[in-house]
N, C-alpha and C positions, 0 to 999 in steps of 0.2 A: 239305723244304728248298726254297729259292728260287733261281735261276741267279741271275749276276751276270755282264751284260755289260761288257767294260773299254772305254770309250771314255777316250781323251787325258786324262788327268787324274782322271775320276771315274768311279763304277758306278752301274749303274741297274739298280732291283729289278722285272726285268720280270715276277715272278710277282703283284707289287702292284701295277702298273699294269694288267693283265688282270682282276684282282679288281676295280679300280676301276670302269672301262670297264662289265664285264658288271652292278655296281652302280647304274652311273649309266643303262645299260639296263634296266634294274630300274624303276629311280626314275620314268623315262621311263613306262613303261608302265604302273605305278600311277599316275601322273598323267594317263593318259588317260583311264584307264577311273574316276577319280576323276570328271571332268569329263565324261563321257559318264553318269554315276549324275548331276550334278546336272542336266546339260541333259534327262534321260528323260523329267520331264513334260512338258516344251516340247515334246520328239518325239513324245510318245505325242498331244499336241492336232493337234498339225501333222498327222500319220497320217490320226486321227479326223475331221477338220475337211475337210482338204483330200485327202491319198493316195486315203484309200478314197471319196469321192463321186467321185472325178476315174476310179479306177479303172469303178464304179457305172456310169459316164456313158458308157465306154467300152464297156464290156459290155452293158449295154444296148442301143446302135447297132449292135452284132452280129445284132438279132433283130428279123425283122422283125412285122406286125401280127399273126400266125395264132401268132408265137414259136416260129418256126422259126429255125434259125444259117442267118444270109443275109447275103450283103453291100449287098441291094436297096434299104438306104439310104444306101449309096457310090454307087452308080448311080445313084442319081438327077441328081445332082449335074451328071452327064458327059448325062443323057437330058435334063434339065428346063432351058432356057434360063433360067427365072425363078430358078433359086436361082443362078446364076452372077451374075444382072444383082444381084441382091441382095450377096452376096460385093463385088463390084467398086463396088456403092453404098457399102455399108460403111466400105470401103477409100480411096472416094473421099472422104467426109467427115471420116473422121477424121485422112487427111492435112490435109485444108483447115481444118478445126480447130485442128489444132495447130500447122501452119502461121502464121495468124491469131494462137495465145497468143503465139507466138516474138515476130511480129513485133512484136504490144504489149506484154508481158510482159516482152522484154531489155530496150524503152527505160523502162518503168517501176522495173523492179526495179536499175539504172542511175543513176536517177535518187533512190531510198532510199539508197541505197547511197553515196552525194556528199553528201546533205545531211546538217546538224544531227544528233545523234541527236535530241532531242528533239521535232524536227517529223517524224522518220522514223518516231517512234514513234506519232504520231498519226497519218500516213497508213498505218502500213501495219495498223492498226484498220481502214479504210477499206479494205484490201484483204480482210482477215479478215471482215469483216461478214455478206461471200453466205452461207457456213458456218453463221448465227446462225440463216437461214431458210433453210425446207424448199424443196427442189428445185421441187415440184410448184405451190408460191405463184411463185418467181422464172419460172419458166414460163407460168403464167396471166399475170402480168405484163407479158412481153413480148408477150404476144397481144394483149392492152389495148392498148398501146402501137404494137402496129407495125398491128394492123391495118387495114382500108381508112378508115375512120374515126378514126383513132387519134392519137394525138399528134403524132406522125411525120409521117403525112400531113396531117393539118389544120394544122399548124404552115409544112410544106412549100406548102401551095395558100394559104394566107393570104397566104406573102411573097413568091407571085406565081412562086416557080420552079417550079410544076409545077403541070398543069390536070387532068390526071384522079390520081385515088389510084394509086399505087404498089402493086404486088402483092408483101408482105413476108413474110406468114404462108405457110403451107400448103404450102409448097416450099422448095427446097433452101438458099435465103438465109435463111429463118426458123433453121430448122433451125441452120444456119450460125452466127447472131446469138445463139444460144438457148443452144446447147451453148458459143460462147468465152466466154461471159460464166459461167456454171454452174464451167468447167474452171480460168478464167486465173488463179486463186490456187494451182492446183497448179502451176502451172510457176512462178510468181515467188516462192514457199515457199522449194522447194531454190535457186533463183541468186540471191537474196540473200544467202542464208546462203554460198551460195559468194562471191559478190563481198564481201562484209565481209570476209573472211579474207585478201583480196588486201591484202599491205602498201603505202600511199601511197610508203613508198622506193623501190618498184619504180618508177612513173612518173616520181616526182623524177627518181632516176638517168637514166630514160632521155631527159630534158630537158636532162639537164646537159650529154649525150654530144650534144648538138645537134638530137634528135630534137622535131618538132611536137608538138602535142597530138594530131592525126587520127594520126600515125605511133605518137606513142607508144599510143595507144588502140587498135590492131589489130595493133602487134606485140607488145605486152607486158599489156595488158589483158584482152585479148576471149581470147586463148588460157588464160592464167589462169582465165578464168570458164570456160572449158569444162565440168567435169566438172558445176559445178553446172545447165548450160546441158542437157548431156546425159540428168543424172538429170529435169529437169523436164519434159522432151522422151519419155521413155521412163513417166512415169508419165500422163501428157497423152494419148498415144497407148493407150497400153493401155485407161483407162477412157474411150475412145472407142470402142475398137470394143464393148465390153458396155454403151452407154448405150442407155437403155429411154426415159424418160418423155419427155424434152425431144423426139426425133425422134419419137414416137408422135402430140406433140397439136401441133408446129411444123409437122410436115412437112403434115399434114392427111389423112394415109395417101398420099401421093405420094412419099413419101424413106421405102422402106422397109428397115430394118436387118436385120443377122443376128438379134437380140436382140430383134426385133420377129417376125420369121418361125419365132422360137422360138417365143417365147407363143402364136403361130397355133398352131402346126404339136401344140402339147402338148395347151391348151387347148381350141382350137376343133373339132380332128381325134383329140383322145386318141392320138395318135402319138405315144409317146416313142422311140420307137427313130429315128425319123427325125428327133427334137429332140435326141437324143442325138447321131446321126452329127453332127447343125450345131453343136452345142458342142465335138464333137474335133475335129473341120477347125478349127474356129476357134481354139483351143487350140494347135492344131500351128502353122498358120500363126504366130499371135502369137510361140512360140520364135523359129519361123524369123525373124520380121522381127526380134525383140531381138536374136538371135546376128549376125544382118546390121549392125545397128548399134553392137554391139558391135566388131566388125571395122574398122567403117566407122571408128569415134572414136575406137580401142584407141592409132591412133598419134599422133594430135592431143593424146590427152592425156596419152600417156606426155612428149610433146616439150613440153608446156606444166609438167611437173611435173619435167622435166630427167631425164626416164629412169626414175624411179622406179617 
């Protein structure tokens, strides 16, 4: 039998409400684990692919040459000025990298984003293109191009504004020029797609209410485009600090990377343990810097999205 509570006027069958409850508990959790059976192969590649070589990589920087448990490739780190100067090269380029997409990549991807679709759709083939060729062609490239002989330069001493070559390649501006042009389709990807999504009512309105075009465009546009601004920014930075080819043959071995000091250190010294400790520092750092910007943009863009 079922109690019957008397409220004002009617009864309520609380032994059918606790049946439902513990039902709709039920239901609940066959729906998880429903959804947890279909996502299993996706986990089980994700594991394969990524968990266990990351774990691999880890354990390995445990041991050191003889394969002894050592931490003597954390130490290095703290003994050898050279792997710190490398760390802070790194670090140093790939801010200035994506720095460089930001600042050409928001007025471009700004500028799709206002015109025509139809000529939008033709330039941004014209952004899509780098993609069609291989990194290692777009990098010989620029070396044709920027070196002391090179287009750059003989184009610059022809019209008279410069009398000896320019030193373009082989250091940190190579580098510099090599990697934003290789990277700046990853950052104008996601903030197109975020600025198309921005409704034109937005702006209207905020013209109607008396605001300029520069006002309406930094209080009611630019904070909109954030998130897409953010995501292009976070994936810009990351394949910065693992970029191999472009700083290997730009820099001239004078701009040298962690991802460079890998290949040494596996390669040339059959050290994996101390290639390994440089890919979990590197590793941990990258979290550290995403949760930092995570932090940094968590409220900009909740404010830009009205709290959501």
């Amino acid at each position: 039998m079922t109690a019957l509570v008397t409220d004002p006027g009617k009864d309520v069958d609380v032994g059918s409400g606790e049946l439902n409850v513990a039902e709709l508990k039920r239901n609940a959790r066959n729906e998880i684990w429903g959804l947890l059976g279909l996502c299993s192969p996706s986990l089980f590649l994700v594991g394969v692919i990524i968990i266990l070589p990351v774990g691999w990589l880890f354990w390995l920087s445990l041991y050191d040459e003889n394969g002894m448990l050592s931490f003597v490739n954390y130490e290095r780190f703290v003994e050898q000025s050279s792997y710190i100067k490398t760390f802070l090269t790194t670090f140093k380029v790939s801010f200035a990298v994506t720095g460089a997409c930001v600042l050409l990549g928001y007025p471009l991807a700004y500028m799709l984003s206002q015109i025509p679709r139809r000529a939008a759709s033709i330039c941004m083939i014209l952004v899509i293109l780098p993609f069609w060729t291989s990194v290692l062609v777009r990098t010989y490239a620029w070396l044709v191009i920027l070196q002391r002989k090179g287009l750059i330069n003989n184009l610059l001493i022809d019209l008279g504004v410069i009398d000896q070559p320019l030193a373009l390649v082989n250091n940190f501006t190579g580098v510099l020029i090599g990697m934003t042009h290789v990277l700046l389709p990853f950052l104008v990807l996601p903030l197109y797609a975020s600025m198309k999504s921005i409704s034109a009512d937005y702006q209207r309105a905020g013209m109607n209410l008396g605001a300029g075009p520069v006002a309406t465009f930094w209080q009611i546009f630019f904070p909109l485009s954030l998130p897409g601004l953010a995501a292009g920014v976070v994936i810009t930075f990351v394949l910065c600090l693992g970029f191999f080819v472009t700083p290997a043959l730009m820099g001239g071995g004078r701009v040298i990377m962690w991802a460079m000091r890998m290949q040494q250190t596996t390669s040339l010294y059959a050290n994996w343990g101390a290639g390994s400790a440089l890919g979990v520092l590197l590793l941990i750092v990258t979290f550290g810097l995403l949760g930092f910007f995570n932090w940094l943009l968590r409220g900009q863009i909740k404010a830009a999205w009205g709290g959501k």
